[in-house]
PAZAPA-4460 file (N, C-alpha, C; in steps of 0.05 Angstrom, whole numbers, plus 32768, in hexadecimal, padded with zeros to 4 digits):
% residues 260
    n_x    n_y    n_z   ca_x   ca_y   ca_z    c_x    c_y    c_z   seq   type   mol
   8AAC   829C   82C0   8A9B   8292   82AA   8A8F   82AA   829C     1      X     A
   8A92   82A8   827C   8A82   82B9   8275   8A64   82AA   8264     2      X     A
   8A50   82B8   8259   8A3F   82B0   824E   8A3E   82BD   822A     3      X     A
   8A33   82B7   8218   8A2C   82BE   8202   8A0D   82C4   8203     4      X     A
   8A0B   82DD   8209   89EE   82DA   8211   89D7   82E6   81F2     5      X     A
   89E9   82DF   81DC   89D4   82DF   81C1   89E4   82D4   81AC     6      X     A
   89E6   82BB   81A4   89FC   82B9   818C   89DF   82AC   8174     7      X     A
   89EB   82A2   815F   89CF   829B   814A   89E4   826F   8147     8      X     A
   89E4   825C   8159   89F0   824E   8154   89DF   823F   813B     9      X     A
   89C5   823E   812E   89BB   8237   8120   89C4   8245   8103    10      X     A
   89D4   8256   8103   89E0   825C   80E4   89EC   824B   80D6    11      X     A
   89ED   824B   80BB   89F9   8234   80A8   8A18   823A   80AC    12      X     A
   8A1E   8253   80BA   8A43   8255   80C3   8A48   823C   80DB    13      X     A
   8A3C   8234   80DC   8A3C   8222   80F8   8A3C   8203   80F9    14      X     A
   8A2C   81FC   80DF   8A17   81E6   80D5   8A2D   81D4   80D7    15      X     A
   8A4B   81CE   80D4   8A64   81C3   80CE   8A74   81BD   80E2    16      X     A
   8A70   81D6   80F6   8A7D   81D4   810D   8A7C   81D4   812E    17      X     A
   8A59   81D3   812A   8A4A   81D6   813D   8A57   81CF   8153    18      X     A
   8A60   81B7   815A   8A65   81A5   8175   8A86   81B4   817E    19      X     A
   8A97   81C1   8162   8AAA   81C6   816B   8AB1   81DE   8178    20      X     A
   8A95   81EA   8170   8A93   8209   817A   8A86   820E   8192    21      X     A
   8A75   81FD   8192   8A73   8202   81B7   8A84   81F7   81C9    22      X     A
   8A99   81DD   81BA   8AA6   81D5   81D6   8AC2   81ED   81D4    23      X     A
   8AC5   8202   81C0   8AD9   8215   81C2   8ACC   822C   81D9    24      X     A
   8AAB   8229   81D8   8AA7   8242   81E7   8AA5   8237   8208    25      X     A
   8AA6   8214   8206   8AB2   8219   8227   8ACE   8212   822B    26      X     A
   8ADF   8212   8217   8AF8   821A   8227   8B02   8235   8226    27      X     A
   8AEF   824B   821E   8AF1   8262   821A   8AF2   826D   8235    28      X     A
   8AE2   8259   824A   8AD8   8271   825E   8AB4   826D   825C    29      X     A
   8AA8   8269   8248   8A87   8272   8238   8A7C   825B   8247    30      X     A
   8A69   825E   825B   8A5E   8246   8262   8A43   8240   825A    31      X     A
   8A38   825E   824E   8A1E   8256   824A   8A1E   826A   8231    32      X     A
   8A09   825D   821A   8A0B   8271   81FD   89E3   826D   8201    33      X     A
   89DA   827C   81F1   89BF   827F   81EE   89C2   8283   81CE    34      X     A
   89B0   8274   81BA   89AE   8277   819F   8993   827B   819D    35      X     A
   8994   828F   818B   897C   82A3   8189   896B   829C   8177    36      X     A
   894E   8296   8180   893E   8296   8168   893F   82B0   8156    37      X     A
   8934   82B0   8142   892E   82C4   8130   891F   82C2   8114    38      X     A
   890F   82A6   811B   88F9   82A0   8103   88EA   8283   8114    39      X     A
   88CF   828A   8119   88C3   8275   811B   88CB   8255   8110    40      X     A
   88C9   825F   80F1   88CE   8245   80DE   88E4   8236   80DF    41      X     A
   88F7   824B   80F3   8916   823A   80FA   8911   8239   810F    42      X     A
   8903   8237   8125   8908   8231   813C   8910   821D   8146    43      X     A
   88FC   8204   813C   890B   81E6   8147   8926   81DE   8137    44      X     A
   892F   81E2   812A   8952   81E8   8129   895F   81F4   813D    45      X     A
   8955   820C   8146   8965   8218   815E   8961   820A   8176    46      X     A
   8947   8203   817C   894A   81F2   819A   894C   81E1   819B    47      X     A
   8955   81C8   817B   8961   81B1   8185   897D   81B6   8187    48      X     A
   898C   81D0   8177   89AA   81D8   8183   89A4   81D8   81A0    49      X     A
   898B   81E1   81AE   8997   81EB   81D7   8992   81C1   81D6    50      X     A
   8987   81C0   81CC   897F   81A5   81D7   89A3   819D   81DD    51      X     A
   89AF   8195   81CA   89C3   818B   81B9   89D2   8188   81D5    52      X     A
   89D2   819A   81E2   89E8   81AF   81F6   89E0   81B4   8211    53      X     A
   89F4   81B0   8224   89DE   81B6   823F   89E6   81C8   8243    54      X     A
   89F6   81E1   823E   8A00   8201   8246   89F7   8210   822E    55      X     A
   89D8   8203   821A   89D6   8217   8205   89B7   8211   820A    56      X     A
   89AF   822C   820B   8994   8236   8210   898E   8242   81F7    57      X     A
   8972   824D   81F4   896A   8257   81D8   894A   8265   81DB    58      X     A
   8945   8279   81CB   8930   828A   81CE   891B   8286   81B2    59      X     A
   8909   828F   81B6   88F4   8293   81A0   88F8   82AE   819A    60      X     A
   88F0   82AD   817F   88EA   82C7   8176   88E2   82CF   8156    61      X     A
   88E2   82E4   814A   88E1   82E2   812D   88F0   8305   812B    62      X     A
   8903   830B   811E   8915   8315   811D   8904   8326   8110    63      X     A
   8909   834D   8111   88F6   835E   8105   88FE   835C   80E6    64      X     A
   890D   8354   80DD   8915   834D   80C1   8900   833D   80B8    65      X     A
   88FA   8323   80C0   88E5   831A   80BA   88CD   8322   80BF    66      X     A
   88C0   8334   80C7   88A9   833A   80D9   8897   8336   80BF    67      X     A
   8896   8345   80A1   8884   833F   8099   8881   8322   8089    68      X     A
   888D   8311   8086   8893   82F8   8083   8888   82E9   8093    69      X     A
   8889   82EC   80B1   8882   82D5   80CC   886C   82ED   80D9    70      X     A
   885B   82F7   80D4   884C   8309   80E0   8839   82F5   80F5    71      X     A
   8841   8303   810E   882D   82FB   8125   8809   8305   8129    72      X     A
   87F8   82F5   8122   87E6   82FF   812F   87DF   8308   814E    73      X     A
   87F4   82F2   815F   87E7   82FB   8180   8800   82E7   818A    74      X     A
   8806   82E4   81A0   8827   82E9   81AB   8825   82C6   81AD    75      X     A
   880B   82BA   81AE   8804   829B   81B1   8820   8287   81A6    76      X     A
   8828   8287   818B   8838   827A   817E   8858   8281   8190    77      X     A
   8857   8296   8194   8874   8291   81B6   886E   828D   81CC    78      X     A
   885B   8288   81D3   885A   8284   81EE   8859   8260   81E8    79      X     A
   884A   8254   81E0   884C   8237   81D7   8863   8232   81D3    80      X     A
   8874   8239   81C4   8895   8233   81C5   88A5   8241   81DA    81      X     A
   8895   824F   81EA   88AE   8255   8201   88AD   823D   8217    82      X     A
   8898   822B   821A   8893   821A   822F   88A6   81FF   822D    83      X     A
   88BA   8206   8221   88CB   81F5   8215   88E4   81F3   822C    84      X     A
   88EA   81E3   8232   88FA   81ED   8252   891B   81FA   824C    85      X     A
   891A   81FC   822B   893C   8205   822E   893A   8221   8219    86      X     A
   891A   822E   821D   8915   824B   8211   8915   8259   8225    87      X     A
   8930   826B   8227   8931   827F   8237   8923   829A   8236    88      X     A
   892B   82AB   821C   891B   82BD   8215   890E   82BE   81FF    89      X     A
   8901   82D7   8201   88EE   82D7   81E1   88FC   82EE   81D4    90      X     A
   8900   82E8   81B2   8910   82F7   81A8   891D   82EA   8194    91      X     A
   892F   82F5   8182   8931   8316   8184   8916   8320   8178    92      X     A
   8914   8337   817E   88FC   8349   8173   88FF   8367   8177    93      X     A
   88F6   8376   8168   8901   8390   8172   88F4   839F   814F    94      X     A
   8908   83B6   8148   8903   83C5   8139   891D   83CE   8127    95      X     A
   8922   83C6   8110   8930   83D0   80FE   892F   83E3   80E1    96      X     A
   8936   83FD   80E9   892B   8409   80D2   894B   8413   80C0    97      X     A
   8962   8402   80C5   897B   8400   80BF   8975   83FC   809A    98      X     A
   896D   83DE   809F   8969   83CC   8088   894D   83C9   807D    99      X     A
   8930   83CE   8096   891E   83D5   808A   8913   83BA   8078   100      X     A
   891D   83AC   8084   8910   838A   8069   88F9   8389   8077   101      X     A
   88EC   838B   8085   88D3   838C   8081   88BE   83AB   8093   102      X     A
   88AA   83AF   8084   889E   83BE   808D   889F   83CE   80AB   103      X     A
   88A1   83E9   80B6   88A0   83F0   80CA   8887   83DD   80DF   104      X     A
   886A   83E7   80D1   8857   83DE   80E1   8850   83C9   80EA   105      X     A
   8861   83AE   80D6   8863   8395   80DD   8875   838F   80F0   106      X     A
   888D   8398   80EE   88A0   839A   8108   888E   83A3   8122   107      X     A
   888A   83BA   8123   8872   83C8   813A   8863   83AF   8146   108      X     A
   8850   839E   812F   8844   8386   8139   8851   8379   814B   109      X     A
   8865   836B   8135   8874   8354   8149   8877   835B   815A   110      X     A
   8889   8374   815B   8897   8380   817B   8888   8375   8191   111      X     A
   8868   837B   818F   8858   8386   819F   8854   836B   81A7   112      X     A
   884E   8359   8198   8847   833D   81A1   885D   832B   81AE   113      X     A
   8879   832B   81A5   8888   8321   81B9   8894   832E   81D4   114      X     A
   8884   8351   81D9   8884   834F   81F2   8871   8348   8204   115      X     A
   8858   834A   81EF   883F   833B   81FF   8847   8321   8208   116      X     A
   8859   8318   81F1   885A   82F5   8206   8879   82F6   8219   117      X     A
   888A   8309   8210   8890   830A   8226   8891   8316   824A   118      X     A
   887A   8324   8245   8865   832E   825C   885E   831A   826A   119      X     A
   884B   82FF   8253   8840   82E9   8263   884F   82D2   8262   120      X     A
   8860   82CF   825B   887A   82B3   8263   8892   82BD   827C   121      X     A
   888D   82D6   827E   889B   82E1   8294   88C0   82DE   8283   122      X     A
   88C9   82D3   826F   88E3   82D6   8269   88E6   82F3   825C   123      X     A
   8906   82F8   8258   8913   830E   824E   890A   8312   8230   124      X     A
   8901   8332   822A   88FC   8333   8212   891B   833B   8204   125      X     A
   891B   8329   81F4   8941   8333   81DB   893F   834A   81CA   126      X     A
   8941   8365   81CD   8935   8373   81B6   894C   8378   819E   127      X     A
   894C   8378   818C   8958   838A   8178   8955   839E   816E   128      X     A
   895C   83B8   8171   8954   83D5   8164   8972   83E0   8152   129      X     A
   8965   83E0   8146   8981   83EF   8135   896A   8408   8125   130      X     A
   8985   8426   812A   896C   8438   811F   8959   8448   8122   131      X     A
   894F   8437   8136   892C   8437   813A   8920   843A   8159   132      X     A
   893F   8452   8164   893A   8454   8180   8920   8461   818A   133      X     A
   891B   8471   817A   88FF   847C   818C   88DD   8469   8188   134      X     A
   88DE   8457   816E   88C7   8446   8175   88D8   8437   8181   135      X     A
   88E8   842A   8188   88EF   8419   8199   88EA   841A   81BC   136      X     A
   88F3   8438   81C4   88F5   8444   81DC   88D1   8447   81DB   137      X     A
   88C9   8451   81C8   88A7   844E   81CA   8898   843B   81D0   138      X     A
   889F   8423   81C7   8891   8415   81C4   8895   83FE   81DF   139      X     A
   88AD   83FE   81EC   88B4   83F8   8203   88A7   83FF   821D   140      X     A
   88A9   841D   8219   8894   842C   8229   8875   8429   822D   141      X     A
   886F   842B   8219   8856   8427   8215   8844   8401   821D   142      X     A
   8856   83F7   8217   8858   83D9   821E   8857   83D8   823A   143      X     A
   886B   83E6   8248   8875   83E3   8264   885E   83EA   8271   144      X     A
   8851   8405   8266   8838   840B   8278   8824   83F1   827B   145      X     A
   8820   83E0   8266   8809   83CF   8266   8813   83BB   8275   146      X     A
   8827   83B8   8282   882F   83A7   8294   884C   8392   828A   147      X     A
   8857   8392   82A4   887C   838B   82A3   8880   837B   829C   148      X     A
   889F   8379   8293   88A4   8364   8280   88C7   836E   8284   149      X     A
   88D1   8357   8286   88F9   835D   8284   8905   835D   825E   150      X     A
   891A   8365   8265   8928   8360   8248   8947   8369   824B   151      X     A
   894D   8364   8231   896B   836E   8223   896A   837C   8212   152      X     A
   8979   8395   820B   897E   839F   81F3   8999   8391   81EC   153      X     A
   8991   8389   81D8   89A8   836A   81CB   89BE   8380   81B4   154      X     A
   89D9   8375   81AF   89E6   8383   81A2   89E2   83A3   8199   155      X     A
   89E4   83AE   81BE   89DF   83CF   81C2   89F2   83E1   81B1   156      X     A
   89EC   83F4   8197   89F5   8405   818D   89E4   841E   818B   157      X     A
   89D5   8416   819F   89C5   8433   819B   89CC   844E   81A3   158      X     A
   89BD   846B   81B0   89C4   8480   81BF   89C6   847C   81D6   159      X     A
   89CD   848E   81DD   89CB   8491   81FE   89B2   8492   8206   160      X     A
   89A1   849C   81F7   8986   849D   8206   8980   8485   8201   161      X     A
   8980   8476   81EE   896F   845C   81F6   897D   8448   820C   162      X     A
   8995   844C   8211   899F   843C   8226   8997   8445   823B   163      X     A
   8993   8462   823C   8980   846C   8259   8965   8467   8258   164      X     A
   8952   8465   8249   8941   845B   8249   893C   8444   8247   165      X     A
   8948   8427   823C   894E   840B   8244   894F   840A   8265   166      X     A
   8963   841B   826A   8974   841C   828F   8954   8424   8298   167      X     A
   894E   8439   829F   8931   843E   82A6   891D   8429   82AB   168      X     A
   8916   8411   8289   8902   8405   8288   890B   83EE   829A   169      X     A
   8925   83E7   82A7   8934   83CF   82AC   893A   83BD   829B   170      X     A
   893E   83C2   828A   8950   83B1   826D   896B   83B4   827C   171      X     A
   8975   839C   826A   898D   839A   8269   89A5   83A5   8247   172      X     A
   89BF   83AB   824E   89C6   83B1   8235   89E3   839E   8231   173      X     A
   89DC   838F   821A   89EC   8378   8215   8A01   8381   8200   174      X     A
   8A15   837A   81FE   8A30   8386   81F6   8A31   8375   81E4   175      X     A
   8A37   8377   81C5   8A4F   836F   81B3   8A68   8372   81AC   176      X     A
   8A76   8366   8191   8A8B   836F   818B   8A8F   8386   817D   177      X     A
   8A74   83A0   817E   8A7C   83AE   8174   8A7C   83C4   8181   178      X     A
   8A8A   83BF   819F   8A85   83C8   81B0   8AB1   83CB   81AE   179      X     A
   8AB0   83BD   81A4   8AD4   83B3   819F   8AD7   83C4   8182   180      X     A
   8ACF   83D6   816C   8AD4   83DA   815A   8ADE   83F6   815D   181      X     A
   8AEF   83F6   8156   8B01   841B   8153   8AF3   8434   814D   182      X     A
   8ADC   842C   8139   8AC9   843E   8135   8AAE   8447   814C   183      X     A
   8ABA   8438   815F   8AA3   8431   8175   8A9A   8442   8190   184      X     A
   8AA9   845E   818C   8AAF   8472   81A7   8A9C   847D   81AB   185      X     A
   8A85   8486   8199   8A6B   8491   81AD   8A5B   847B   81AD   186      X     A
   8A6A   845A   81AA   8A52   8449   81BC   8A60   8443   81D8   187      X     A
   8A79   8444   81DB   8A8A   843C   81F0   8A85   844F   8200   188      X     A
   8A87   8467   81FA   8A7A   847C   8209   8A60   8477   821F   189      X     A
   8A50   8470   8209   8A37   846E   8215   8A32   8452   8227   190      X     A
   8A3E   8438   8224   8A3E   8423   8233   8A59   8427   824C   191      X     A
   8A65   8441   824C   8A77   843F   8260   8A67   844E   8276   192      X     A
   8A4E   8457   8275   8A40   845F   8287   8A28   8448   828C   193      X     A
   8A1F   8433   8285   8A11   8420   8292   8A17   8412   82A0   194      X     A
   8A06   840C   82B9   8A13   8403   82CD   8A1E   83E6   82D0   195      X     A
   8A2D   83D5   82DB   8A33   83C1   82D4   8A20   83A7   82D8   196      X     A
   8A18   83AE   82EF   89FB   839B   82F1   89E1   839F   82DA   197      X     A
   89E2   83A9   82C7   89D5   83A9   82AF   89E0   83A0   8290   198      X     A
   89F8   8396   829B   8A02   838B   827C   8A06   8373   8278   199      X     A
   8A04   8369   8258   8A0C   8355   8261   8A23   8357   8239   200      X     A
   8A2B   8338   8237   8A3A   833C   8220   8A32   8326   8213   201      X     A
   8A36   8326   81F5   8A2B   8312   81DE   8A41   8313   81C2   202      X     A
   8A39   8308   81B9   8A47   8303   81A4   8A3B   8308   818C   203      X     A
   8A1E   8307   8187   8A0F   8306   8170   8A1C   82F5   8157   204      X     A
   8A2A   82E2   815F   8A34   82CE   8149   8A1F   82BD   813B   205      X     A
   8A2F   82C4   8121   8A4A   82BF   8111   8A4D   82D9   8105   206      X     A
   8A41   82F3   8114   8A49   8310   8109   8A57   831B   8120   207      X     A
   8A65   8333   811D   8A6B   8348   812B   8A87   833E   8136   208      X     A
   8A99   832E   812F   8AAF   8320   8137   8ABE   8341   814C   209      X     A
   8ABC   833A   815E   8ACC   834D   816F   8AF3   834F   8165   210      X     A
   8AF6   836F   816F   8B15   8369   816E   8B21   8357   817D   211      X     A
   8B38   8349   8172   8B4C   8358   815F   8B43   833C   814B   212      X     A
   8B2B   8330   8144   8B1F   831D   8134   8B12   8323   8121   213      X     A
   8B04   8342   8126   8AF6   834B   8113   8AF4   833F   80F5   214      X     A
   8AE9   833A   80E3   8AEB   832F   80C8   8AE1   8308   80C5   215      X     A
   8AE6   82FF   80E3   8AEF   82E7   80DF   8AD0   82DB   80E9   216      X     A
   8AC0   82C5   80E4   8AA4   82B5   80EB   8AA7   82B3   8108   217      X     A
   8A94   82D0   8112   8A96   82CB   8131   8A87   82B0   8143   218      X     A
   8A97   82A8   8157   8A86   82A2   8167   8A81   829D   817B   219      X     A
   8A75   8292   8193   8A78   828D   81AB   8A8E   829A   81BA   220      X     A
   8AA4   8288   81BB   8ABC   8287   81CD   8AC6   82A7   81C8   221      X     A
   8AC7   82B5   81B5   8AD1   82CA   81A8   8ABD   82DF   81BA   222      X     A
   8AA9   82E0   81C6   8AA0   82F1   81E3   8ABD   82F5   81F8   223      X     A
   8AC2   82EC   81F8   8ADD   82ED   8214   8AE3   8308   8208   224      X     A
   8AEE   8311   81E9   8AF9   832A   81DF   8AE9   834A   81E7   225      X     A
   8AD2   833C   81E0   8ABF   8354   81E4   8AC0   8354   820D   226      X     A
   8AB9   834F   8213   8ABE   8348   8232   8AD4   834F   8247   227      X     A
   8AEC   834E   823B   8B06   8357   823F   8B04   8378   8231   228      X     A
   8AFB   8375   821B   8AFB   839D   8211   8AF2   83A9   8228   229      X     A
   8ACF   83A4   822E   8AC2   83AF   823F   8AC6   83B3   8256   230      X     A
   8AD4   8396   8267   8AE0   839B   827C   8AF9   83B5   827F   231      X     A
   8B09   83B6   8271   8B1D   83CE   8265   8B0D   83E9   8265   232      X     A
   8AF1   83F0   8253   8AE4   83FF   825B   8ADA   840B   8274   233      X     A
   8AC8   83F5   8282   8AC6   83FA   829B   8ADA   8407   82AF   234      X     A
   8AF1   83F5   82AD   8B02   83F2   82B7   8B0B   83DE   82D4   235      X     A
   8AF6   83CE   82CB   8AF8   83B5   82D8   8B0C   839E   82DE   236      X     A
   8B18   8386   82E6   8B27   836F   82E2   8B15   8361   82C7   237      X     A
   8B19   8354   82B7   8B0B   8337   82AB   8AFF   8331   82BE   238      X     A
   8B07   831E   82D2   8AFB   8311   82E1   8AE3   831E   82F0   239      X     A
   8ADF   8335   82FA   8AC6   834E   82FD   8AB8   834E   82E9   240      X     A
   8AB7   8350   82D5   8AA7   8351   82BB   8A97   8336   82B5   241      X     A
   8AA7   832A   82B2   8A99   8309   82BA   8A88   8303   82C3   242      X     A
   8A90   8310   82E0   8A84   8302   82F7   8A65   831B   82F8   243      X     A
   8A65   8331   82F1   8A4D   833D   82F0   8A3A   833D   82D1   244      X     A
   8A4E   833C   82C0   8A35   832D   82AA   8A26   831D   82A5   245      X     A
   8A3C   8307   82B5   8A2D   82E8   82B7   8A13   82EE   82D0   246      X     A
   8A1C   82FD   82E6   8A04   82F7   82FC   89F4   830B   82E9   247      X     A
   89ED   8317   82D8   89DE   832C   82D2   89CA   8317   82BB   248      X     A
   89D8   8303   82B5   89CC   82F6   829C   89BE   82DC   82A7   249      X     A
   89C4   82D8   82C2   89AD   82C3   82CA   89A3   82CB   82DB   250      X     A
   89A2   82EE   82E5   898C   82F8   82F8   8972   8303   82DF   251      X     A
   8981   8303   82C8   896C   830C   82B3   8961   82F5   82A1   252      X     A
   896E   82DF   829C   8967   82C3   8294   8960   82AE   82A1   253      X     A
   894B   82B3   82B8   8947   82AC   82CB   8943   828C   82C5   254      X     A
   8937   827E   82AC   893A   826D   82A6   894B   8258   829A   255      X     A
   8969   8263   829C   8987   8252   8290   898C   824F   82B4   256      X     A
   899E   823B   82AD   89AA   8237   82C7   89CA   8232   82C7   257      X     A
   89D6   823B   82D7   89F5   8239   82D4   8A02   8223   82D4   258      X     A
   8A11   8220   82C2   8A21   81FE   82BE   8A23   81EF   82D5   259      X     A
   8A25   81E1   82D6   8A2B   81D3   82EC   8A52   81CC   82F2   260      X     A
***
């Protein structure tokens, strides 16, 4: 079994085919997908999709794109929606100074408040950094001192150092399809030295369509590609890769539970 451990099933790519795309991602192999918050104001859309589904879980969060748009005063407004029994983590949240749609110091905010709640809900914080490795690596740090908290670095394209510093803080580093892209050798590089009990794999759909799909509305079931690359990297079987991403993604999602 594998998992989709970040796809966005609440996109309007989806809105049409919803029912037919998760039952592709369990004959894929995909037993469990997590759809990611990434705006308050859409949230109850996304958790009546986990509702919808008993192998689809879903997180809070407000995406650093939005940060100054959904600006948090105090971490309160996720933690009230994490008590929801099919909110696994809190997220995405993180730091993008790629695209920059909204302010650095509002991003900094948010950051700060969905690790505060995910400090006190005890779930995985989802981060996104693109860019923005050293406030990122900062601000993790600095967090960590005020007391622990788990996470993911979600669709990992960063340096080596932040993957050693993620590895350090006990993050996990979650794999995409662009982890499958030809242009992709000083990231393959750098994820062919993490250890395998720290990874896990995602899809970030309806983007990042892994090879040999690239171009096409990713989603779910389309993880097996990325998964199979990585295993090849490692140099693992499939079935090894599987079997340690998946235990890696419900020793870190302590709140999904495995299909039955």
């Amino acid at each position: 079994m594998l998992v989709d451990s970040h796809c966005h099933l609440d996109f309007p790519e989806f809105a049409p085919q919803l029912d037919a795309v998760v039952v592709r991602a369990g004959d894929a192999g995909v037993g469990v997908c997590v759809t990611i918050g990434t705006r308050l104001s859409g949230f109850e859309r996304v958790h009546e999709i986990a509702e919808l589904f008993p192998n689809v879980y879903c997180s809070i969060g407000i995406h650093p794109h939005d940060a100054e748009k959904e600006p948090l005063k105090d971490e309160s407004p996720l933690i009230e929606r994490a008590k929801l029994a099919k909110v696994v983590g809190i997220g995405e949240t993180g730091l993008d100074y790629f695209y920059e749609h909204a302010p650095r110091q509002a991003q900094v905010a948010n950051f700060r408040a969905h690790i505060a709640a995910a400090r006190e809900t005890k779930l995985p914080l989802i981060v996104h950094t693109r860019d923005a490795d050293d406030d990122t690596i900062a601000v993790l740090r600095e967090e960590m001192d005020r007391g622990a908290f788990t996470g993911v670095i979600h669709c990992f394209t960063g340096t080596r150092r932040l993957a050693e510093a993620s590895l350090e803080l006990g993050f996990y580093i979650s794999v995409s399809g662009i982890a499958t892209f030809k242009k992709s050798d000083e990231l393959r590089a750098v994820l062919r030295d993490v250890p395998m009990e720290r990874l896990l794999v995602e899809t970030d759909a309806p983007s990042l369509a892994p090879m040999p799909l690239r171009g096409k509305t990713n989603e779910p079931s389309f993880v097996v590609h990325t998964a199979a690359a990585l295993a090849a990297l490692k140099g693992v079987s499939a079935e090894e890769l599987a079997a340690a991403t998946t235990d890696n993604f419900f020793r870190l999602f302590t709140r999904a539970m495995p299909p039955a």
